[in-house]
PLY file of the C-alpha trace (Angstrom):
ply
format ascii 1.0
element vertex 481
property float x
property float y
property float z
element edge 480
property int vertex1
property int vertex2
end_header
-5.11 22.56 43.97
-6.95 19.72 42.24
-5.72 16.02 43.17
-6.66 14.66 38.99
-5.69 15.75 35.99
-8.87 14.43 34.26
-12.05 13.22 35.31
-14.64 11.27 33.37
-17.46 10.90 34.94
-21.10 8.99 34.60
-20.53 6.78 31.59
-20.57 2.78 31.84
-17.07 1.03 32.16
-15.88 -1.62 29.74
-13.51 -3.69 31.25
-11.73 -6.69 29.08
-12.56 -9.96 30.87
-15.23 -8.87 32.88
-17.70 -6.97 31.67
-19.82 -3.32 32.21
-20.13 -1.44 35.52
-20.74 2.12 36.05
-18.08 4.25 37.85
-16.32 7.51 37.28
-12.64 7.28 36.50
-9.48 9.39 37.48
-6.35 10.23 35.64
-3.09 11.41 37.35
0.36 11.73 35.76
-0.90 9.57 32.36
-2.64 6.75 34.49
-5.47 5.60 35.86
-5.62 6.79 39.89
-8.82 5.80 40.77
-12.48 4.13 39.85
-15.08 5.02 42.08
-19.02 5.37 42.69
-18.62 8.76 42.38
-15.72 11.50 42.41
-16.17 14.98 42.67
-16.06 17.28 40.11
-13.80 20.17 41.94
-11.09 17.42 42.49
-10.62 17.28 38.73
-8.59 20.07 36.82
-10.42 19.10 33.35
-14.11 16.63 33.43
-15.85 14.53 30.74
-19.22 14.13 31.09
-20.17 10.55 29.52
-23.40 10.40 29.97
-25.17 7.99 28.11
-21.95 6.69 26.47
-19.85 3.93 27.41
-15.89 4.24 28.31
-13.91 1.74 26.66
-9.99 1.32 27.22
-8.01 2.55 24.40
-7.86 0.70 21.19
-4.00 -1.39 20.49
-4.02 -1.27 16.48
-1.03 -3.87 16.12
-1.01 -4.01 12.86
0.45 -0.91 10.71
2.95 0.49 8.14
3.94 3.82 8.95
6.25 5.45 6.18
5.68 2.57 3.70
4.72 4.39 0.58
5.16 8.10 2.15
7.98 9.70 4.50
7.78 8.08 8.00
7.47 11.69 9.19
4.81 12.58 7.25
2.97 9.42 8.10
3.16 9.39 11.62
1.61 13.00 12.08
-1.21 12.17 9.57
-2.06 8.50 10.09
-1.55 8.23 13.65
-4.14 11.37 14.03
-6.71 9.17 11.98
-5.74 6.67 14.78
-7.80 8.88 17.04
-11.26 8.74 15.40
-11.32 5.01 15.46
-10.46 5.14 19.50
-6.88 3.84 18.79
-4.11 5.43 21.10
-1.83 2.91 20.64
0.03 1.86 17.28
2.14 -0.86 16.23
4.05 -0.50 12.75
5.70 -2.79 10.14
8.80 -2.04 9.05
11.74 -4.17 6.81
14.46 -3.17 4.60
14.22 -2.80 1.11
11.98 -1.25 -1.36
9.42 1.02 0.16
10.23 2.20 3.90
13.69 3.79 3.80
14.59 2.19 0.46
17.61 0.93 2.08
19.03 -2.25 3.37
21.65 -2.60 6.34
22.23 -3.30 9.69
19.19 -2.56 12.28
21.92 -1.01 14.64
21.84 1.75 12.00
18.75 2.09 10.44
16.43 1.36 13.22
17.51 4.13 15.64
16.97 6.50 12.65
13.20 5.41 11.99
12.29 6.68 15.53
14.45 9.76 15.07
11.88 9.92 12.19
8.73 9.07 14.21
9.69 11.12 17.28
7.17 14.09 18.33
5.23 13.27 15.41
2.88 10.73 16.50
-0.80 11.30 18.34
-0.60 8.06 19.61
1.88 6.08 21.70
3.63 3.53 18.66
6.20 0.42 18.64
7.43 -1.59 15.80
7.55 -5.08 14.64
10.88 -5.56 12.90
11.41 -7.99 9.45
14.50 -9.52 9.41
15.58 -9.50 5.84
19.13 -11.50 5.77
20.57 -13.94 8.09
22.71 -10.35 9.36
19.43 -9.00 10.50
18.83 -12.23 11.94
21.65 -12.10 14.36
21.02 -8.79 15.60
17.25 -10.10 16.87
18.73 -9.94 20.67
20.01 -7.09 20.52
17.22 -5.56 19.31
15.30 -7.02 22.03
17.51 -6.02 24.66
18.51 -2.49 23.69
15.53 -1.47 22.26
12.59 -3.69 23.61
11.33 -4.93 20.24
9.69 -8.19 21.30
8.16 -9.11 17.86
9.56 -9.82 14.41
8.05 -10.61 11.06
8.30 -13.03 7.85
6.36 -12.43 4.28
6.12 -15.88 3.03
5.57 -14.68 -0.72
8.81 -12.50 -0.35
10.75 -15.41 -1.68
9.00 -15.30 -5.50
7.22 -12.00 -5.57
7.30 -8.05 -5.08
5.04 -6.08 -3.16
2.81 -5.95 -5.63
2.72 -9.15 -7.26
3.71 -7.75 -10.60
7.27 -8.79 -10.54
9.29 -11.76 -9.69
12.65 -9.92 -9.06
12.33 -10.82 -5.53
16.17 -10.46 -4.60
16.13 -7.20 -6.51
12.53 -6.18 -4.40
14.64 -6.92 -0.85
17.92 -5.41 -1.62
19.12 -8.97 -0.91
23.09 -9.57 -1.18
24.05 -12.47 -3.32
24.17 -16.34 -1.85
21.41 -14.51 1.01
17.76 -16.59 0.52
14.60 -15.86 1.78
13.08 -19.24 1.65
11.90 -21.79 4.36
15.70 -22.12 5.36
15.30 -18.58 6.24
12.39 -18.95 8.85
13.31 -21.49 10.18
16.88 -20.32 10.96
14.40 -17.07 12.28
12.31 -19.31 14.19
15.02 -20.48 15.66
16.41 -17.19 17.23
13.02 -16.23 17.91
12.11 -19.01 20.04
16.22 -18.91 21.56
15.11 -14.82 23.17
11.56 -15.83 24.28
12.94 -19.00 26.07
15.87 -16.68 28.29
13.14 -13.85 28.67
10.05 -15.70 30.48
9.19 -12.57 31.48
7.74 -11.33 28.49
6.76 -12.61 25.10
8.95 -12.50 21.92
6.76 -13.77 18.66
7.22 -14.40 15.14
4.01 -12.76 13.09
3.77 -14.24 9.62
2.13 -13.36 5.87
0.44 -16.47 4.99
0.82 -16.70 1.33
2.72 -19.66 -0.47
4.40 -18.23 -3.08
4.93 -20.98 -5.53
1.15 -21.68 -5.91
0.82 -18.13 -6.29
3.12 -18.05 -9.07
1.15 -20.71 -10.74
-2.47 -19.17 -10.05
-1.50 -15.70 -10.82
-0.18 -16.50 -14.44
-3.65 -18.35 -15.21
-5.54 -15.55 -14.27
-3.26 -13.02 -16.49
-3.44 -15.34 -19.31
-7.37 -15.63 -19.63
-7.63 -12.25 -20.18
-5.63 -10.52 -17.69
-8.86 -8.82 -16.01
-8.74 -5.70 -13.99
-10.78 -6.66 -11.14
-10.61 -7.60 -7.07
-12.25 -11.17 -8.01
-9.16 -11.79 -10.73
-6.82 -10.64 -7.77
-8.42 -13.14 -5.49
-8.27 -15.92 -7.52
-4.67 -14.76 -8.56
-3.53 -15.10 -5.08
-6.70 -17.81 -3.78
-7.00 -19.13 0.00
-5.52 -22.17 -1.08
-1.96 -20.14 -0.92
-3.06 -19.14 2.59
-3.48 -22.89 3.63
-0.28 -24.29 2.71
1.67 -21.35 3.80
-0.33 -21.92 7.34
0.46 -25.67 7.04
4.10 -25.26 6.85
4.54 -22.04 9.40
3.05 -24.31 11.81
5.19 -27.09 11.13
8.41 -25.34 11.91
7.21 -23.81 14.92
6.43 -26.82 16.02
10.07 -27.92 15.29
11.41 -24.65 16.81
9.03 -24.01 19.72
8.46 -20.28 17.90
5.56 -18.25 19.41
3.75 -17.00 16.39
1.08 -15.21 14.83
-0.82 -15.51 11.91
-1.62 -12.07 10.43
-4.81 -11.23 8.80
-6.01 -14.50 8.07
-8.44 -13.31 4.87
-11.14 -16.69 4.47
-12.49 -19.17 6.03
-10.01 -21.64 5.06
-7.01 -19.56 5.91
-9.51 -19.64 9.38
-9.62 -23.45 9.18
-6.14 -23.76 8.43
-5.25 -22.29 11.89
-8.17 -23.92 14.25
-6.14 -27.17 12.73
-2.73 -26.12 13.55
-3.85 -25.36 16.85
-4.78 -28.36 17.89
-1.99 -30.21 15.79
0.59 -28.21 17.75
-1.06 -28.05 21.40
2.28 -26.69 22.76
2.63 -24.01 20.40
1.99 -20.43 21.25
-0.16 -19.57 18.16
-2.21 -16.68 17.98
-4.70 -15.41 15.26
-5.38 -12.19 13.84
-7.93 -10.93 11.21
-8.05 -7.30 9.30
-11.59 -4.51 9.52
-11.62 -5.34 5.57
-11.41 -8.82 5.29
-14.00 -8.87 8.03
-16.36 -6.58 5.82
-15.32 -6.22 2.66
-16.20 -8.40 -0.73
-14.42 -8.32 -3.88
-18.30 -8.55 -5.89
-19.47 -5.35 -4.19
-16.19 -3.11 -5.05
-15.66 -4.83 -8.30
-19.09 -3.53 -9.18
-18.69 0.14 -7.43
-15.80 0.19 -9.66
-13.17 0.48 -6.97
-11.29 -1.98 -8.07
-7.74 -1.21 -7.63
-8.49 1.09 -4.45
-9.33 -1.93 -2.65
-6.33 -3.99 -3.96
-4.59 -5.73 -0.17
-1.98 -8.34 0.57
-3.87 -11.11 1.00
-6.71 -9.76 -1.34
-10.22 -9.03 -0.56
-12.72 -12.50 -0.46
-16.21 -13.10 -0.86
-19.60 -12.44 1.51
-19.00 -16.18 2.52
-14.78 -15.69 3.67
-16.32 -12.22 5.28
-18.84 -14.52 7.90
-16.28 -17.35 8.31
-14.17 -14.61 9.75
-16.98 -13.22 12.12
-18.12 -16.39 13.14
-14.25 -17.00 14.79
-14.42 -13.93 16.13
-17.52 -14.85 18.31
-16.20 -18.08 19.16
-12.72 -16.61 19.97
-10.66 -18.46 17.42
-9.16 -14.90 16.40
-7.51 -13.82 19.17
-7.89 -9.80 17.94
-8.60 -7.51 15.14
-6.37 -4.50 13.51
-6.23 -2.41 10.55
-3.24 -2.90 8.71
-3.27 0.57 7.81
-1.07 1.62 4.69
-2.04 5.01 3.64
-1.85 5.11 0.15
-2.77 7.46 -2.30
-4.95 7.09 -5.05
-2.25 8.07 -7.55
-0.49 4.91 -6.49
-3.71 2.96 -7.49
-3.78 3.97 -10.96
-6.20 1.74 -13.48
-4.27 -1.27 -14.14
-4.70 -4.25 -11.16
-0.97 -5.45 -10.98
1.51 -2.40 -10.80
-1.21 -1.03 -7.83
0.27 -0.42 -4.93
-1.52 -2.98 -2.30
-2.90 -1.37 0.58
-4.93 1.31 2.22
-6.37 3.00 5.58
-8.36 1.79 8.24
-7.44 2.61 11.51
-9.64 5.04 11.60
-12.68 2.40 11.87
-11.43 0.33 14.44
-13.95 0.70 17.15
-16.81 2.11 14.56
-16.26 -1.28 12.91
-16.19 -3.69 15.82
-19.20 -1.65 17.66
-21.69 -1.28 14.48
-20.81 -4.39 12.66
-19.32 -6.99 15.57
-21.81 -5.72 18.84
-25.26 -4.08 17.02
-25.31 -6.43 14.35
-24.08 -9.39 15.87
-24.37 -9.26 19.45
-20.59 -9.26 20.04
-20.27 -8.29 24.31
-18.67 -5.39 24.42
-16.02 -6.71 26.61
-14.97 -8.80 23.88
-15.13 -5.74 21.61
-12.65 -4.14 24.35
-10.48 -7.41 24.35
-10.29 -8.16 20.30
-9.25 -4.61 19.49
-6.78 -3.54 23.01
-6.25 -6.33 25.68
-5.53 -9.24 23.60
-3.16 -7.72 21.39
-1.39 -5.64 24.30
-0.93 -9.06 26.04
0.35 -10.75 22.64
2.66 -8.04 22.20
4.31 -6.86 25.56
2.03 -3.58 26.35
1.49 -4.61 29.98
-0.52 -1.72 30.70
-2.35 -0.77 28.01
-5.87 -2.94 27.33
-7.42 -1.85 30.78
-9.36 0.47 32.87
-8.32 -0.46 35.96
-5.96 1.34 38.09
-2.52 1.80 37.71
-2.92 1.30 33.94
-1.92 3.95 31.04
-4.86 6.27 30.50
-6.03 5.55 27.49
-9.78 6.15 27.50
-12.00 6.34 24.69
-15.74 7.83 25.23
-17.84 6.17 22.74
-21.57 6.78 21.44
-22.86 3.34 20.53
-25.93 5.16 18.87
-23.97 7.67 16.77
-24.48 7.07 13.59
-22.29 8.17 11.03
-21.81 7.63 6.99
-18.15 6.73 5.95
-16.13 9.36 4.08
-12.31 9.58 3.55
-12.80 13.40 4.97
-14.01 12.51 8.40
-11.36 9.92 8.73
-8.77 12.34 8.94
-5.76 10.55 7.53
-3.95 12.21 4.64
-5.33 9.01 2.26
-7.37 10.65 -0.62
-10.08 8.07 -0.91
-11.77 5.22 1.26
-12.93 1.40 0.55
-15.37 1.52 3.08
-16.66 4.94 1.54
-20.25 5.30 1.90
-21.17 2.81 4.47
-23.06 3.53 7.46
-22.10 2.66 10.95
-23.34 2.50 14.38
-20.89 3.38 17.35
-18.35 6.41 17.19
-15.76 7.54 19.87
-16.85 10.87 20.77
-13.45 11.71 23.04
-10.38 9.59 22.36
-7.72 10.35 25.66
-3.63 9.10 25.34
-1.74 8.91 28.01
-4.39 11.08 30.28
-4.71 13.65 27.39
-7.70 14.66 25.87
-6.47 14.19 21.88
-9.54 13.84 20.07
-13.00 15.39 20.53
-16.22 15.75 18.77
-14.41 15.11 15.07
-11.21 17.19 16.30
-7.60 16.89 17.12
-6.98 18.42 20.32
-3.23 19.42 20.74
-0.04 18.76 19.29
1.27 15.18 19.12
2.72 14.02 22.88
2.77 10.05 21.57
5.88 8.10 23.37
7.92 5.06 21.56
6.67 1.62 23.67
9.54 -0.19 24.44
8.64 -3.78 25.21
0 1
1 2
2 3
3 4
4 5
5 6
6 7
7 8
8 9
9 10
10 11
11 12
12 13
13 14
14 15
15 16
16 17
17 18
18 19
19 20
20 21
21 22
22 23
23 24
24 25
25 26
26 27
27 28
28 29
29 30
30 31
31 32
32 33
33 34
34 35
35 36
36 37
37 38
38 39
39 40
40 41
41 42
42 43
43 44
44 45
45 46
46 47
47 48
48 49
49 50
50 51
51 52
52 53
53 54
54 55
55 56
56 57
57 58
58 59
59 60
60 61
61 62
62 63
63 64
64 65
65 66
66 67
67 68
68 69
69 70
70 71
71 72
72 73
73 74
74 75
75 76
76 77
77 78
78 79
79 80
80 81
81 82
82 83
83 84
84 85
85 86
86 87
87 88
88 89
89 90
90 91
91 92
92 93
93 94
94 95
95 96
96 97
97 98
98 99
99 100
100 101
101 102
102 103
103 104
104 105
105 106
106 107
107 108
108 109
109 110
110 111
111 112
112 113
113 114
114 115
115 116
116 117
117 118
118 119
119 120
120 121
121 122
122 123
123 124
124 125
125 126
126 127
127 128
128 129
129 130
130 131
131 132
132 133
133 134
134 135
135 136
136 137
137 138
138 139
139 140
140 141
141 142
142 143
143 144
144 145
145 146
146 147
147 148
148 149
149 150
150 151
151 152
152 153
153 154
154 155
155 156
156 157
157 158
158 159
159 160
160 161
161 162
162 163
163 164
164 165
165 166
166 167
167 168
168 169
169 170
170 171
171 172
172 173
173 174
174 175
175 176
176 177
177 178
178 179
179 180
180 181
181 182
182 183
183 184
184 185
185 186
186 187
187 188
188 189
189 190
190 191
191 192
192 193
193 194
194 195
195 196
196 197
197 198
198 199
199 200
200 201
201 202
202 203
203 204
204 205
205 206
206 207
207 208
208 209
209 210
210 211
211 212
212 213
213 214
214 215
215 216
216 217
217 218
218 219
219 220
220 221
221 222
222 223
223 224
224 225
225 226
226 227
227 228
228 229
229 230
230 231
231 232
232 233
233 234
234 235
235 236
236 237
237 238
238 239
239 240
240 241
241 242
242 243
243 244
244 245
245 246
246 247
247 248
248 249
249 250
250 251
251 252
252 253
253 254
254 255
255 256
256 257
257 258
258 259
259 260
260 261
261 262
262 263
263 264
264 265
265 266
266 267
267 268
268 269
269 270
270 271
271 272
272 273
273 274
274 275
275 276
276 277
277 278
278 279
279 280
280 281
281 282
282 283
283 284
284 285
285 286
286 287
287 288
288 289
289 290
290 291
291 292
292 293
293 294
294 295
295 296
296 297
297 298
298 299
299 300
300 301
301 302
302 303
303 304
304 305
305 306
306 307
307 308
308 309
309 310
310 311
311 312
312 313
313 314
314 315
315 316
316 317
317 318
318 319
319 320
320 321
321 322
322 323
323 324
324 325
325 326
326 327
327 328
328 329
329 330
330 331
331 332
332 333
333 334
334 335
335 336
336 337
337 338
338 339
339 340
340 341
341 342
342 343
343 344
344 345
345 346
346 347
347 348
348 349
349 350
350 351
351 352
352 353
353 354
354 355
355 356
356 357
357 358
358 359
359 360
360 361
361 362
362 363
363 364
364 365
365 366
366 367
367 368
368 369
369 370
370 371
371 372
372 373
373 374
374 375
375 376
376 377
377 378
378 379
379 380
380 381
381 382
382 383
383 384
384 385
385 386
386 387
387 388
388 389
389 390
390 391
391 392
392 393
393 394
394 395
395 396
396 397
397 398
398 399
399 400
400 401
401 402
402 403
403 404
404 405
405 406
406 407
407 408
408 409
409 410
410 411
411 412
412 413
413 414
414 415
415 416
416 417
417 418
418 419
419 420
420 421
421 422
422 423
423 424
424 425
425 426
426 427
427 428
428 429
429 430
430 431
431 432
432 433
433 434
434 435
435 436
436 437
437 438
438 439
439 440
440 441
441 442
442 443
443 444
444 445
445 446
446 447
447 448
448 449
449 450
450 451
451 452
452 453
453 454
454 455
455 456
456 457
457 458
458 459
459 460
460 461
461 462
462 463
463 464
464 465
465 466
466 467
467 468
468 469
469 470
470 471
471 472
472 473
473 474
474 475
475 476
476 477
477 478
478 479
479 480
């Protein structure tokens, strides 16, 4: 009889906050049971051989939509299995009422417990969700939903209160389903700041945030019918400048203001240039008691409107906030390195070139990345810019596990879930939507070459992913935080 499930043995440990050591590691019962010199073999039912590769823990992508433009069901067997090829084994989705989603609006207490009906058994990866109060209803029901079903982070779309989804419609109310007299304005953060902040002050214990689209919508309004009236053109650059960082400053300006009013732990998704970037580092230090974290997106990181404008992928790489320039793309990497962004995630939206189409402002917004998480941050963040790779580790699994209640995810010691990914740093491998394995019919970052591929991806002590294949049927479990 064999004392571990699952041995992996002679590869070089990455361990957030302190750095590379070599060891071989031990799973029992889906966690980590022992790090040692060496381990036999025989005392292993199942052994990885890591070699030359480098063990990192298991990626946190906290930033997702599952089910927003297909069936949740359908999305979380496809997207959460291209999870697995970036090293991801952890997932944490979007989801709001109103168009998209479920198409519905209502009470959590009903709808919520059916989305993980939805999700359940479906998923390679273990998942959560961030839930978007919609109405001052949904509002109220924030501790309950912490309490009953450990959802310890919420979220606010700042441009909700003039736009659509897509940017090609006003109808705002119509766009959330919203009941009459019910505003989504500043009145309405604040009043969700408020009940934010009330949870996380009674549960010290664990930390209940506010994550927040940075786009103010009334300068967006103004900027976006400029750009439609010289010409209306069909390109990323014309969405950019439709929607410019400028909207990303103010919005940061006055999200930081009222949690500084509230005392509202917050985060500031996918900051997209360097003066959404700026915008932050000066909230920070305007509001020194204010739990403020930072996150940034694989494509705003790498991506640049010129270059897709002029492969003619216009409308596949359309985004909320758009894509930048070159410049925005090394503001971005230059916080990363200093640590003003506290970590890095995908927002993944699988969505279909269909839903594309030619024309820039009926395009669905969004697309797939989670499948480049670690590919990304190894090729682009460690080869190419000396990024440690225990701040790799950190940007894309400890720091967000800590900013979002996964206690034991983002680590190799023991005692921890084990989540494991085996990684090649010298693999090199050219971008295609096939090898990403999601059920997205085209790629943005199609044709680039990078440096650093998971080889094995492990969940929960599992072996899910190895050598460019899905291993087994789904076994992810709902977090609750």
């Amino acid at each position: 009889m064999t004392r571990y499930d699952l041995l992996v043995k002679n590869g070089t440990l990455v361990q957030p906050r302190l750095g590379e050591f070599t060891a071989d590691i031990a799973v029992r019962d889906g966690k980590i049971a022992a790090l040692a010199d060496r381990i036999d073999p025989a005392e292993a039912a199942e052994v990885i051989d890591a070699t030359g590769q480098v063990v990192l823990p298991g990626a946190v992508d906290a930033h997702f939509h599952l089910g927003i433009y297909r069936p949740l069901e359908v999305d979380a067997a496809e997207e959460t299995r291209s999870s697995l090829v970036g090293g991801a084994t952890t997932v944490l989705s979007y989801f709001r009422t109103g168009e998209h989603y479920l198409n519905r609006t209502g009470a959590y207490a009903e709808i919520f417990p059916e989305v993980l009906a939805a999700v359940a058994g479906r998923s390679h990866t273990d998942y959560a969700f961030h839930l978007a109060p919609m109405d001052t209803a949904q509002v109220r029901e924030i501790p309950d939903l912490v309490a009953e079903h450990g959802v310890s982070s919420f979220k606010y779309y700042m441009f909700y209160k003039g736009f659509n989804l897509s940017a090609d419609s006003r109808d705002a109310k119509g766009f959330r389903m919203a009941a009459d007299g019910e505003e989504y304005d500043l009145g309405h953060l604040y009043q969700l700041m408020e009940a934010v902040a009330r949870v996380a002050k009674e549960r010290p214990d664990g930390r209940v945030s506010l994550s927040l689209h940075c786009e103010q919508s009334e300068l967006m309004r103004l900027f976006i019918d400029r750009v439609r009236q010289n010409g209306d053109p069909q390109t990323l650059k014309a969405y950019h400048e439709g929607r410019p960082p400028l909207t990303e400053e103010v919005a940061i300006g006055e999200a930081a203001t009222l949690a500084r009013a509230t005392g509202c732990p917050v985060n500031l998704l996918h900051l997209s240039s360097g003066a959404a970037l700026s915008a932050a580092r000066a909230a920070r230090v305007a509001s020194p008691g204010v739990d403020l974290r930072t996150e940034v997106t694989l494509h705003h990181l790498c991506l640049d409107h010129e270059t897709l404008d002029a492969a003619g992928r216009g409308t596949g790489g359309k985004v909320n906030p758009p894509i930048r320039t070159r410049s925005d793309n090394e503001a971005l990497w230059a916080g990363v390195l200093d640590g003003a962004v506290d970590w890095i995630a995908s927002d993944h939206a699988c969505c279909m070139e269909e839903s594309k189409g030619d024309a820039l402002w009926p395009a669905l917004p969004g697309f797939g990345g989670t499948a480049l998480l670690y590919p990304i941050l190894l090729s682009e963040g460690h080869h190419k810019r000396g990024l440690p790779l225990h701040r790799v580790a950190e940007l894309v699994s400890a720091n967000p596990a800590a900013a979002y209640g996964l206690r034991n995810k983002g680590s190799l010691m023991v005692g921890a879930d084990a989540d494991l990914v085996v990684a090649d740093l010298d693999s090199r491998r050219t971008v295609t939507a096939e090898a990403l394995l999601s059920g997205q019919d085209h790629c943005p970052f199609e044709g680039e070459e990078l440096r650093g591929w998971p080889t094995v991806t492990v969940v929960g002590g599992r072996i899910a992913y190895r050598d460019g294949v899905v291993t087994g049927k789904p076994t992810g479990r709902y977090l609750s935080r």
